[in-house]
C-alpha positions, 0 to 999 in steps of 0.5 A, a space after each residue: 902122446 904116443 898111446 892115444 892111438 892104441 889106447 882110445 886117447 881124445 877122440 874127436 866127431 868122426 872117430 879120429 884119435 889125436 896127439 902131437 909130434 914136433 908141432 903138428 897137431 896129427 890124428 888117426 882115423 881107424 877104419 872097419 878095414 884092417 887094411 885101411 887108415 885115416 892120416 891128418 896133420 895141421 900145422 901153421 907155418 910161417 913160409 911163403 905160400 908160394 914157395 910151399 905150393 909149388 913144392 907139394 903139387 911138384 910130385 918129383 920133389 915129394 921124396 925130398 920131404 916125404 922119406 917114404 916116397 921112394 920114387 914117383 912119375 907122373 903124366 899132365 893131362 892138363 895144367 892142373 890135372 895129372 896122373 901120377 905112379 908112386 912107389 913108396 919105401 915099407 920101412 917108413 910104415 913098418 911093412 916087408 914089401 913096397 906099396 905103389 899107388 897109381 893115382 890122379 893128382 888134381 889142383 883147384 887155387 882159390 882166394 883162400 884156400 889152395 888144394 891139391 887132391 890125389 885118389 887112386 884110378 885105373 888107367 892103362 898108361 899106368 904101371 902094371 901091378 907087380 910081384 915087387 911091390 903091393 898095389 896099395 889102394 890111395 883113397 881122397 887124399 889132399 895137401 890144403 894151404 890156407 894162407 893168413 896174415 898176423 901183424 903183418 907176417 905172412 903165414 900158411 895153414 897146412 893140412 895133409 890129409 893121407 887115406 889109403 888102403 895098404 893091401 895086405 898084410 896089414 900094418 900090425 896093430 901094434 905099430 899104428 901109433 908110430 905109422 900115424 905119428 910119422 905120416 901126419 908129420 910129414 909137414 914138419 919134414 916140408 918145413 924142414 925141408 925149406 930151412 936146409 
């Protein structure tokens, strides 16, 4: 499994490479940038949706499940809208510096269908760039929930969709395999994160 990213493996409409890890279905989407990555993980879970929703779109609990989020901050700016400042940790990505991301977080909840959706902005409430960490660039990026019922359990369809240009250097070459296992995933970690 490990080798479908580097290697070619099943590739799928689009140029995503795809494998598995710990129950999620990952894939990887190369990009012409050497810079900038392509991260998808689907699983089903059996959790109440509620409980799931009201974890992701709480950007203060994303280091509790997401090891690589070292600290986040936000600002609402209305009841679904609000802008967030993450500062992530380099060794969860295999980098020597910290990526921070400046981003607005917006969520839109329909009968089936709930998303939470990020991309990185400009704006001047917003932490400066700093020789401490590398401004990394968060491109549309989402958590997707899709709730369902199977003989009568309550089950949720969990997409994490994580594109982002990391700055340089770039993540070598021979690391993207481990990257994307471990960013796609991060729903295994939210699932375990509800069992403790």
């Amino acid at each position: 499994m490990l080798e479908i990213y580097c290697q070619g493996g099943p590739q799928l409409d689009g140029g995503w490479h795809q494998g598995v890890e710990r129950g999620v279905q990952t894939f990887y989407r190369p990009s012409p940038r050497p810079t900038a990555h392509g991260f998808l993980g689907v699983v089903e879970l059996e959790r109440p949706l509620a409980s799931l929703w009201c974890t992701i779109r709480d950007h203060s609990k994303t280091h509790l499940y997401h090891d690589s989020v070292r600290s986040a901050w936000t600002r609402p700016l209305d009841d679904d809208t609000q802008l967030v400042y993450l500062l992530t940790d380099p060794g969860r990505c295999l980098l020597k510096q910290p990526r921070d991301f400046c981003c607005l977080s917006t969520e839109s909840k329909q009968e089936d269908t709930w998303v939470l959706a990020m991309q990185s902005v400009f704006e001047e409430s917003l932490p400066r760039p700093s020789v401490d960490a590398v401004r990394g660039e968060m491109l549309p990026s989402a958590w997707i929930l899709q709730p369902s019922q199977r003989n009568g359990r309550e089950l949720v369809t969990v997409i994490y969709l994580l594109q982002v240009d990391l700055g340089t250097p770039a993540l070598p070459q021979r690391h993207l395999s481990t990257v994307a296992r471990k960013q796609s995933a991060v729903i295994a970690d939210l699932d375990s994160f509800f069992s403790l």
